[in-house]
C-alpha positions as CSV (number, residue, x, y, z in Angstrom):
1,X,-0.9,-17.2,-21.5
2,X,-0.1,-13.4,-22.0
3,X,2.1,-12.4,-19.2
4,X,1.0,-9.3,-16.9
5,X,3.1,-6.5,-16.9
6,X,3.1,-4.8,-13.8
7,X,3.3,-1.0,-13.2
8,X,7.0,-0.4,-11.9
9,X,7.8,-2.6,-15.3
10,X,5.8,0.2,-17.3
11,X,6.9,3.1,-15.8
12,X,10.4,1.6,-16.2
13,X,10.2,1.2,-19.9
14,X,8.2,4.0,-20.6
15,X,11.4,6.1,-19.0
16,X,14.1,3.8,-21.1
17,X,11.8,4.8,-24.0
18,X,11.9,8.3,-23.1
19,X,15.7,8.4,-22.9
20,X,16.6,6.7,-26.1
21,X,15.7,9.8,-27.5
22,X,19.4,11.6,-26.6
23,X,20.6,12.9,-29.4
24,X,24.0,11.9,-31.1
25,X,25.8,15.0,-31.5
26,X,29.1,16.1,-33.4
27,X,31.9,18.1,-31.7
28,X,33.9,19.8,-34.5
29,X,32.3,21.8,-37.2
30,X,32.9,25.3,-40.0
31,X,35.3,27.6,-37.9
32,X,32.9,30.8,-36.2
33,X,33.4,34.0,-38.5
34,X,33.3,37.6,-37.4
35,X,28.9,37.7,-37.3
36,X,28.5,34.5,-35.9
37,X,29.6,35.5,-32.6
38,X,26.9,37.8,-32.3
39,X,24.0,36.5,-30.0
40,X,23.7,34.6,-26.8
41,X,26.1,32.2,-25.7
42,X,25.3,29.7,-22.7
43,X,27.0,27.4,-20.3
44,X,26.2,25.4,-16.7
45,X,29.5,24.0,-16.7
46,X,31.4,26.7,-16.3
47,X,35.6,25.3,-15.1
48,X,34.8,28.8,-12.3
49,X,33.3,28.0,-8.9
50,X,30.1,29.5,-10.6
51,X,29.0,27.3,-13.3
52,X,26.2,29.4,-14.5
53,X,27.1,31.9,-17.3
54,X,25.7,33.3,-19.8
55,X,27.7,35.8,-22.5
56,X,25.6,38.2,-25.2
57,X,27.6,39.6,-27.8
58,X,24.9,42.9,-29.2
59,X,25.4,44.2,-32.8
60,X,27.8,46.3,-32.2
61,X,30.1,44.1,-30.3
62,X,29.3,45.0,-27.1
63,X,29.6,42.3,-24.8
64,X,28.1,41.2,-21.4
65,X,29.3,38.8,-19.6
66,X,26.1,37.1,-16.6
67,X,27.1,34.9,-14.0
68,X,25.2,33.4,-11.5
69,X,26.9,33.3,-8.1
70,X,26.3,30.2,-6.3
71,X,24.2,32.2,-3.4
72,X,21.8,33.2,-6.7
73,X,23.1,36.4,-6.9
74,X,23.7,37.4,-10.7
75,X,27.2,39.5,-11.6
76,X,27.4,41.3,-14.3
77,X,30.7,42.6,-16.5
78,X,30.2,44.3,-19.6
79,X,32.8,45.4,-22.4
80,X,31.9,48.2,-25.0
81,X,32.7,47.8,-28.6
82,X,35.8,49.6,-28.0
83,X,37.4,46.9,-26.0
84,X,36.3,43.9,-28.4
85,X,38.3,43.3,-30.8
86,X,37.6,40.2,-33.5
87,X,41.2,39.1,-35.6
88,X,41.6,36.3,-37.6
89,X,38.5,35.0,-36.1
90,X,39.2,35.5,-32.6
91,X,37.1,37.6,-31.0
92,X,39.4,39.7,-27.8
93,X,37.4,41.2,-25.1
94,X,38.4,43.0,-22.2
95,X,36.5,43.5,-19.3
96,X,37.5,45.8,-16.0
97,X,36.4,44.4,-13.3
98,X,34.6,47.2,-10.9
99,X,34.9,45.7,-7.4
100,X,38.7,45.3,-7.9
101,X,39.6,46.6,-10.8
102,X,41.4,43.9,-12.3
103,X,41.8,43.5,-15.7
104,X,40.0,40.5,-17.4
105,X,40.8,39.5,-20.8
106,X,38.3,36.8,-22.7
107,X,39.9,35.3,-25.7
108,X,37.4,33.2,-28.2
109,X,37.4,31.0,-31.3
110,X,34.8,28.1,-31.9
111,X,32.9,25.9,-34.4
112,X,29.7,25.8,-36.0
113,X,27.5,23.3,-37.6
114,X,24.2,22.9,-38.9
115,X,22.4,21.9,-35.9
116,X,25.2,23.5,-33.0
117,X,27.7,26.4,-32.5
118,X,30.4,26.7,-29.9
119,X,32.5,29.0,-29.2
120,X,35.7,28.4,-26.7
121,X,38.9,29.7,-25.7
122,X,40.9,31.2,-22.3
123,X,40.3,33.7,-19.7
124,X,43.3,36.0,-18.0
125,X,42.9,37.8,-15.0
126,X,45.2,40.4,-14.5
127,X,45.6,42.3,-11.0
128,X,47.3,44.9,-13.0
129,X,48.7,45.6,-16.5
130,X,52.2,44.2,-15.7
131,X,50.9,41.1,-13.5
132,X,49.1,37.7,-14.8
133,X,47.3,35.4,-12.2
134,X,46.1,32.2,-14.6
135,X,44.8,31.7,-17.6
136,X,41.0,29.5,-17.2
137,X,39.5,27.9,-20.0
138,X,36.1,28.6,-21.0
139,X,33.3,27.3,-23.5
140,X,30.0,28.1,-24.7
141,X,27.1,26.6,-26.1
142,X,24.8,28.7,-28.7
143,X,21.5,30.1,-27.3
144,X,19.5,31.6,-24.8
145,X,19.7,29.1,-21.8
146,X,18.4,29.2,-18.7
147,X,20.2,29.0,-15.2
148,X,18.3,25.9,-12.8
149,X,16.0,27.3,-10.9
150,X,16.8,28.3,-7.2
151,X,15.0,25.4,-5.5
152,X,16.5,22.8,-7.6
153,X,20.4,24.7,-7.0
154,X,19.3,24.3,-3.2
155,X,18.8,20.6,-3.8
156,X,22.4,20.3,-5.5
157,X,24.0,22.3,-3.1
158,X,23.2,19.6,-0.6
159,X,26.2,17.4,-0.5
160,X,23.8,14.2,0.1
161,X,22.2,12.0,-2.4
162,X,18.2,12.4,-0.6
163,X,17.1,15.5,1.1
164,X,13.8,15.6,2.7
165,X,11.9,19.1,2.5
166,X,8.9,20.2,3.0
167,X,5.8,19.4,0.1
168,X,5.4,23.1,-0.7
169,X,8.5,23.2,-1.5
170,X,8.8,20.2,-3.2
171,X,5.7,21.2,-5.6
172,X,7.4,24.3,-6.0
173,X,10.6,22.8,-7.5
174,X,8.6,20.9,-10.0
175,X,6.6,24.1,-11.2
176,X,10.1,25.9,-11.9
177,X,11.1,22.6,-13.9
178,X,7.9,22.5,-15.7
179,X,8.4,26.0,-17.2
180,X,11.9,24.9,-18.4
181,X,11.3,22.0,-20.0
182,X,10.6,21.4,-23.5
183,X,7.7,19.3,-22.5
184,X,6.8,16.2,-20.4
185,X,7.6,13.1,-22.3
186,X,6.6,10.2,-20.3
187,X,3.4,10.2,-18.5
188,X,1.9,7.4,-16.7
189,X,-0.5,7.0,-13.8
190,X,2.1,7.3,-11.5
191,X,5.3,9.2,-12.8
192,X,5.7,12.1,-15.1
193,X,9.4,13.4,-17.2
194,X,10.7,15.9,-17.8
195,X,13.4,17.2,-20.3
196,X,15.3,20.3,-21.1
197,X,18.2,21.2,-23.5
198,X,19.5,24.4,-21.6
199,X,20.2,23.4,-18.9
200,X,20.4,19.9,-19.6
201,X,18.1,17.7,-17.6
202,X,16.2,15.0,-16.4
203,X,13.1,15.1,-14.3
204,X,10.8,12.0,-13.0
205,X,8.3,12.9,-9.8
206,X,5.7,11.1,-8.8
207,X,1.9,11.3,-8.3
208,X,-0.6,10.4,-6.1
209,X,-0.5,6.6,-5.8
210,X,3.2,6.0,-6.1
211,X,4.6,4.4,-3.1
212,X,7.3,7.6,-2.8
213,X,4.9,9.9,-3.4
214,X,5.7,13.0,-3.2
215,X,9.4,12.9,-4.7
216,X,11.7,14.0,-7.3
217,X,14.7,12.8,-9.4
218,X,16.2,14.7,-11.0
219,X,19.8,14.1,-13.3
220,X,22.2,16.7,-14.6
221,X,24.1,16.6,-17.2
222,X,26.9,18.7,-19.0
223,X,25.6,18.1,-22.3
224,X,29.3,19.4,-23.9
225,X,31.3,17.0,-21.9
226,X,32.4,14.0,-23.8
227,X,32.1,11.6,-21.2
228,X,28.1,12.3,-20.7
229,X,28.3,12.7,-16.9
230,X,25.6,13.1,-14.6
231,X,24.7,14.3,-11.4
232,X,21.9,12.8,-9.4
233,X,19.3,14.0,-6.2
234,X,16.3,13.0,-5.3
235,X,14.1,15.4,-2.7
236,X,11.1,13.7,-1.2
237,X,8.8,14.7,2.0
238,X,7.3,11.4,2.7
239,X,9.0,7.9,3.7
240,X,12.6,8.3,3.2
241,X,13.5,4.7,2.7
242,X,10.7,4.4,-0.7
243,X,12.2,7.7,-2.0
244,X,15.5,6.4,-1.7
245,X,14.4,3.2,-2.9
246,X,12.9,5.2,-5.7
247,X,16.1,7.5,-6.3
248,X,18.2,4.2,-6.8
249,X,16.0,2.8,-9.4
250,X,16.2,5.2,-11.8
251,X,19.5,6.4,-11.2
252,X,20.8,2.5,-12.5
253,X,18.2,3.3,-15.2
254,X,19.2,6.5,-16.6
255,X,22.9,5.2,-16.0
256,X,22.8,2.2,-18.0
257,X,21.0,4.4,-20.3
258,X,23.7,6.8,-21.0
259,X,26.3,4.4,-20.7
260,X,24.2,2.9,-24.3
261,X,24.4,6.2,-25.7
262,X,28.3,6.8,-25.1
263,X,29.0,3.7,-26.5
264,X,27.2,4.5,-29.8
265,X,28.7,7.8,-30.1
266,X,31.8,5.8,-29.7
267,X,30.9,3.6,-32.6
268,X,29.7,6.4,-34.8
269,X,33.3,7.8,-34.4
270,X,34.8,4.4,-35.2
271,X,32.5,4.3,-38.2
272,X,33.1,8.2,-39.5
273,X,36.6,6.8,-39.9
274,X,35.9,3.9,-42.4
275,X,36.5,4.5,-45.7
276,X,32.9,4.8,-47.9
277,X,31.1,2.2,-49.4
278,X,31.7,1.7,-53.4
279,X,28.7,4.3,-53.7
280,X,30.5,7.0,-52.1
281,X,27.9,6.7,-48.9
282,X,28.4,6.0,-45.5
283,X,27.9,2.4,-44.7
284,X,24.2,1.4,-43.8
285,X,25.2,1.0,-40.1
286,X,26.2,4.6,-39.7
287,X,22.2,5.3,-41.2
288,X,21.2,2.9,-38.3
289,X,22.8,4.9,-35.4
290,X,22.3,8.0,-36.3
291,X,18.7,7.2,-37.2
């Protein structure tokens, strides 16, 4: 007798389905030349209080520097060509700082491969020429990301797991996601995903039907930190105990989920240190993981 599967199971596995398709990627590459630095850099993960930046290196080598305050104000610094310097394959910037004239110096290196490019290094603040505060590192991820939208930075600047709002807002966070992501992945009759590279994220909400209805999960992740971590929310305007119930569920999921995926990279990088097969190939269970 063929066994029924119910819906919860098949939302379930169509989200575990969805997720296996993280990608395994590399963290050391071809050292960044002179050229390469020019475009637009990204990062949400920021070691500031802001984590939002974005940097945009023009042509010329004029540089500005974007940060998005955590009230969703944006700053901007900018260096001309004149104070960017590129040696031995560090790029120097200095940027003066107009609200307190400070000096800020930005110093860079990084990687590239075929697929990634990042670029990293350390930021000094200087009150004045003689006088040096700290140095902060910094990193950056190639391309033109996006910052979360402001609905979904007023969910995370809730310090609980659920927060209730109000359904227009609520359908208004999910539109903002919608026009980030790179498309919707999973759809079933009662739960659509979500996914986006820059910023890194995972959406499930519900529809009409599901017993949570309306909510949203949503997981963040710093997609350049080695240990994969996540941050989690749920908002919901309707029962709070099914939305939490909800919010649970798929936080084990997407946990035990990336927990899978750390342990393969971790494998890969057991594997990438094996000597070659007689053939001069890497062994067929590399192929497996990393296909």
């Amino acid at each position: 007798m063929n066994k029924k599967i119910s819906t919860s199971q098949l939302n379930n596995l169509a989200v575990l389905t969805f997720f296996t398709l993280l990608s395994v990627c590399s963290h050391s590459g071809k050292v960044i030349l002179k050229n390469d630095f020019v475009g637009n850099w990204w990062t949400d993960s920021a070691t500031l209080p802001s984590k939002n930046h974005k940097l945009i290196v023009q042509n010329d080598f004029s540089v500005s520097w974007i940060i998005l305050e955590n009230d969703g104000r944006e700053s901007v610094l900018n260096a001309s060509s004149d104070q960017v310097k590129v040696i031995d394959n560090f790029m120097y910037i200095t940027f003066l700082s107009r609200e307190n004239k400070a000096l800020i110096k930005m110093i860079l290196g990084g990687w590239k491969s075929q697929s990634d490019s990042k670029i990293f290094g350390t930021l000094y603040l200087f009150p004045n020429e003689q006088e040096l505060i700290n140095g902060i590192p910094v990193k950056f991820n190639k391309g033109e990301g996006h910052f979360l939208p402001p609905k979904v930075r007023e969910i995370f600047s809730n310090k609980i797991d659920g927060i209730k709002v109000d359904r227009e807002f609520l359908l208004k966070s999910i539109n903002q996601l919608k026009k980030m992501a790179l498309n919707s992945v999973t759809d079933t009759p009662l739960i659509s995903s979500l996914y986006s590279e820059k910023p890194f994220f995972k959406v499930i909400y519900t529809k009409h039907g599901h017993e949570a209805h309306p909510a949203l999960f949503i997981a963040v992740q710093d997609k350049s930190s080695m240990d994969l971590k996540l941050s989690y929310k749920t908002a919901f305007s309707g029962d709070e105990k099914k939305a939490l119930d909800f919010y649970i569920e798929y936080k084990q999921l997407i946990s035990e989920e990336v927990m899978d995926h750390k342990e393969i990279q971790e494998e890969i990088v057991k594997i990438n240190h094996n000597e070659p097969d007689k053939k001069g190939s890497p062994n067929n269970t590399t192929k497996k993981l990393i296909f």
